[in-house]
Residue frames as qw, qx, qy, qz and C-alpha x, y, z in Angstrom:
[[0.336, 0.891, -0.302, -0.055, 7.46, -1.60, 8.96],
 [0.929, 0.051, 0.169, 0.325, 10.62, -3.59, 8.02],
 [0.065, 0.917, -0.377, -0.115, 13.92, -1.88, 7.87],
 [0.949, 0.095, 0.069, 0.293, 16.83, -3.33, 5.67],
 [0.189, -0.825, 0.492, 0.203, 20.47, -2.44, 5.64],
 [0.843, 0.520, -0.118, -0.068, 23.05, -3.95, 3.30],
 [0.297, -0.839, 0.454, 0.054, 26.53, -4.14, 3.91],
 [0.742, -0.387, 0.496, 0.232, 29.76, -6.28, 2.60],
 [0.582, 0.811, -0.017, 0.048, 30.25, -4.15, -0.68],
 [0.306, -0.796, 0.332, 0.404, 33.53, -3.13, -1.78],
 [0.589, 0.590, -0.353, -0.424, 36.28, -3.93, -4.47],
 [0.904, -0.020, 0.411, -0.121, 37.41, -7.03, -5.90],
 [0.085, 0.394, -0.789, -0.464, 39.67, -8.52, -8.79],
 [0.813, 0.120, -0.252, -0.511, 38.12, -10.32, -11.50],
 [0.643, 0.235, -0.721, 0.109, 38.04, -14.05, -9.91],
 [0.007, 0.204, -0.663, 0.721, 37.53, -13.04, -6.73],
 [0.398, -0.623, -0.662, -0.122, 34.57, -13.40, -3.88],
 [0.169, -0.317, 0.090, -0.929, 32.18, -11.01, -2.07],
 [0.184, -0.368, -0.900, 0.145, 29.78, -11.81, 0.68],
 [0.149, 0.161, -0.465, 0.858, 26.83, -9.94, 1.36],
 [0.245, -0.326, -0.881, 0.238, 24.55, -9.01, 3.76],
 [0.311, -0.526, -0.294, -0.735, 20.97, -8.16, 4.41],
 [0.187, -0.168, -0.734, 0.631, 19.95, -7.72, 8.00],
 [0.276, -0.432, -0.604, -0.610, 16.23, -7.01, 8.62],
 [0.288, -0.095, -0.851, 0.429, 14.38, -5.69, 11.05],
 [0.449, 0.054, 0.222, -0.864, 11.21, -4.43, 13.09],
 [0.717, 0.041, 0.197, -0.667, 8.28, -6.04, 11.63],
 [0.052, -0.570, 0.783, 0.246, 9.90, -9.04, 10.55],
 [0.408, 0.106, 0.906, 0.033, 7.69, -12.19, 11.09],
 [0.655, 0.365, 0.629, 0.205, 6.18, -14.33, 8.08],
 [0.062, 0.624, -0.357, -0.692, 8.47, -13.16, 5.65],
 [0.839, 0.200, 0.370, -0.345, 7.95, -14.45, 2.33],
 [0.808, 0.352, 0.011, 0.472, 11.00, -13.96, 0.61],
 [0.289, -0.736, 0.330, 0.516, 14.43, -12.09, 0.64],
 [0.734, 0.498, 0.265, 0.379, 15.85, -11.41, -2.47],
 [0.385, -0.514, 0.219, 0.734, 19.24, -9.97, -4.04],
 [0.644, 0.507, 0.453, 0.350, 19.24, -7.94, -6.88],
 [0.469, -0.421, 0.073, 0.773, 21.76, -5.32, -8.80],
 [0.177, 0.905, 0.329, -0.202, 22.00, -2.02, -10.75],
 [0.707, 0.061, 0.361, 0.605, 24.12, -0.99, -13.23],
 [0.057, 0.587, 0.184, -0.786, 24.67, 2.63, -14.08],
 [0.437, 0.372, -0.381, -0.725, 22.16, 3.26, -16.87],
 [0.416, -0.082, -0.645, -0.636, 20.49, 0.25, -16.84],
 [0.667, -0.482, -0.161, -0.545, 17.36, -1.52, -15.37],
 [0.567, -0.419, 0.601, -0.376, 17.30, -3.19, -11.49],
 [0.783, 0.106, -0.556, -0.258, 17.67, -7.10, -12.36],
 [0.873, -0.364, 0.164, -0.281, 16.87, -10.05, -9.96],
 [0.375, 0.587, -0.717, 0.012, 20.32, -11.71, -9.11],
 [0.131, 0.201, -0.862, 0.447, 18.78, -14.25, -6.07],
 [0.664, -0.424, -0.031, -0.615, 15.53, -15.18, -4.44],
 [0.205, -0.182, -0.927, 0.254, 15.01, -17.82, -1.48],
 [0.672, -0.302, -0.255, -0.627, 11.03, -17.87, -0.59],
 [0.459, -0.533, 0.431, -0.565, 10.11, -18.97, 2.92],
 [0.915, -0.234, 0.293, -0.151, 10.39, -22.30, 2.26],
 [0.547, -0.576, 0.464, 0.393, 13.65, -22.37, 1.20],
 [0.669, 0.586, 0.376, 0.260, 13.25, -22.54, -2.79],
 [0.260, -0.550, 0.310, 0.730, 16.25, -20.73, -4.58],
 [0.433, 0.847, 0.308, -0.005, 16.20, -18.97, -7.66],
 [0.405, -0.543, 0.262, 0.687, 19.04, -17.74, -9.28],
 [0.653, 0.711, -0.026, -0.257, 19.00, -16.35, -13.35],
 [0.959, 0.209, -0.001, 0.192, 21.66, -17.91, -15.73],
 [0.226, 0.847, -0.294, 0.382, 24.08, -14.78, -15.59],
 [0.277, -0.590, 0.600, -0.464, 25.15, -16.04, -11.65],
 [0.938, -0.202, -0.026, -0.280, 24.17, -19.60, -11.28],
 [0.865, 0.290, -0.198, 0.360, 27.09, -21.34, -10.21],
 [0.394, 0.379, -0.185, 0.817, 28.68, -18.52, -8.98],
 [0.355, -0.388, -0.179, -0.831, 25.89, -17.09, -6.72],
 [0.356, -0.286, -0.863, 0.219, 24.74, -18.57, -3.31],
 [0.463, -0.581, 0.100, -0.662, 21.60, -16.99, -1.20],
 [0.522, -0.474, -0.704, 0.079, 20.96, -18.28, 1.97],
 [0.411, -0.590, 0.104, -0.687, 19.62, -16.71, 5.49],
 [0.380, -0.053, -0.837, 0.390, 19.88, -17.18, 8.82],
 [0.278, -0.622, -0.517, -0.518, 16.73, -16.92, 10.54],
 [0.545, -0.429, -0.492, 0.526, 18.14, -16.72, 13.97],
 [0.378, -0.442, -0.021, 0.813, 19.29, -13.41, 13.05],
 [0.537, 0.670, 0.510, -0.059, 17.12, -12.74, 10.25],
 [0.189, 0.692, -0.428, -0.551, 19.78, -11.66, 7.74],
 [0.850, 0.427, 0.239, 0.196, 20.29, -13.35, 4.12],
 [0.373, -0.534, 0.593, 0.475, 23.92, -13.33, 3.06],
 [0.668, 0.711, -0.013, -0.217, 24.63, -13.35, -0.92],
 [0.629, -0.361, 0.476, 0.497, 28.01, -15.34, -1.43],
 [0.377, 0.889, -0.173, -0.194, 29.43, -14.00, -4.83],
 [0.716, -0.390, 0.522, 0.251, 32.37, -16.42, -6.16],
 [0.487, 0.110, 0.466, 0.730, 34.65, -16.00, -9.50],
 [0.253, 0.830, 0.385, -0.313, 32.96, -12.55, -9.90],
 [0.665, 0.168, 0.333, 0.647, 33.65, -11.02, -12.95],
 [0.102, 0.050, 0.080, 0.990, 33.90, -7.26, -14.35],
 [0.259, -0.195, -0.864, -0.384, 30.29, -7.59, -15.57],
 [0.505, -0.649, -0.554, 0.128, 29.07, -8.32, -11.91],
 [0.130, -0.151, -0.242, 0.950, 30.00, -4.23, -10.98],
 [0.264, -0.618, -0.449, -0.589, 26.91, -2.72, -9.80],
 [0.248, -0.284, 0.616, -0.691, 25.20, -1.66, -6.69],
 [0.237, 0.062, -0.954, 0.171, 23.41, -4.18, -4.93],
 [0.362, -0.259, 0.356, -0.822, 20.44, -4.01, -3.37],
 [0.231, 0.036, -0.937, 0.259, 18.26, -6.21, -0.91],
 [0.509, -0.176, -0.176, -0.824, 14.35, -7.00, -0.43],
 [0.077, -0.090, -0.942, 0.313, 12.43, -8.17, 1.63],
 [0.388, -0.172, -0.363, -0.829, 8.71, -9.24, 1.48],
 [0.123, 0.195, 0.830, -0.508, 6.22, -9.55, 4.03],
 [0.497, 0.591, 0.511, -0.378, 2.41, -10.05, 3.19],
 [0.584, 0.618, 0.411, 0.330, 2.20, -8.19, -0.29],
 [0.214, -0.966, 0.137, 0.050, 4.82, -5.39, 0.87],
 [0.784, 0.121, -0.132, 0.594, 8.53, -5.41, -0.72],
 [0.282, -0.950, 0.131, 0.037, 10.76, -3.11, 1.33],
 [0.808, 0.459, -0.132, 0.344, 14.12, -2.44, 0.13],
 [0.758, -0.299, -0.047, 0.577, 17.73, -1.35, 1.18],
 [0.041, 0.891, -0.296, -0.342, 19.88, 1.93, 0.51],
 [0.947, 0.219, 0.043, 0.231, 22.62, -1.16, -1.34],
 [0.461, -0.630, 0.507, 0.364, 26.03, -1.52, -1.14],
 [0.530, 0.700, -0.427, -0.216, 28.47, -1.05, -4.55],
 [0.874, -0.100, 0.371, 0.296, 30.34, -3.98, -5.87],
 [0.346, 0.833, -0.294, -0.317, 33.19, -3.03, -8.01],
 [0.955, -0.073, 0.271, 0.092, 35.15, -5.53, -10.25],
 [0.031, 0.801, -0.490, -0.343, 38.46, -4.79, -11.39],
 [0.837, 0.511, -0.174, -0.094, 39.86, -6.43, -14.55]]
């Protein structure tokens, strides 16, 4: 079992930056990815990040540019920088992690962007 926890929501102005973080733990080894992705009220979960165990990013056009995954493995969290965020990018957040053919998710932490 794999337990994730989110954390480094909160609010912002449009233009601003948000880091956060996914911290994993218990069954942890050969993950195979971490991935960010957010939730808007009323509409569907969408994929805002991936990094896959060998270090291949993924990002969709909405955040490229703006968007950084990475992970430290020492500590096995993955950190979601978040830079000129705009109204748009208000949602809640949330943070997966897959191990064998098992995705185990977070509780996520809101982002709010203020105009």
């Amino acid at each position: 079992q794999v337990q994730v926890v989110e954390s480094g929501g909160g609010l912002v102005q449009a233009g601003g930056s948000l880091r956060l973080s996914c911290a994993a733990s218990g069954s942890i080894f050969s993950l195979n990815a971490m991935r960010w992705y957010r939730q808007a009220p009323g509409k569907r979960r969408d994929l805002v990040a991936s990094m896959v165990s060998g270090g291949t990013t993924y990002y969709p056009d909405s955040v490229k540019g703006r968007f950084t995954i990475s992970r430290d493995a020492t500590k096995d969290t993955a950190y979601l920088q978040m830079n000129n965020l705009k109204p748009e990018d208000t949602a809640v957040y949330y943070c997966s992690v897959v191990r064998g053919v098992t995705t185990y998710w977070g509780q996520g932490t809101q982002v709010t962007v203020s105009s």
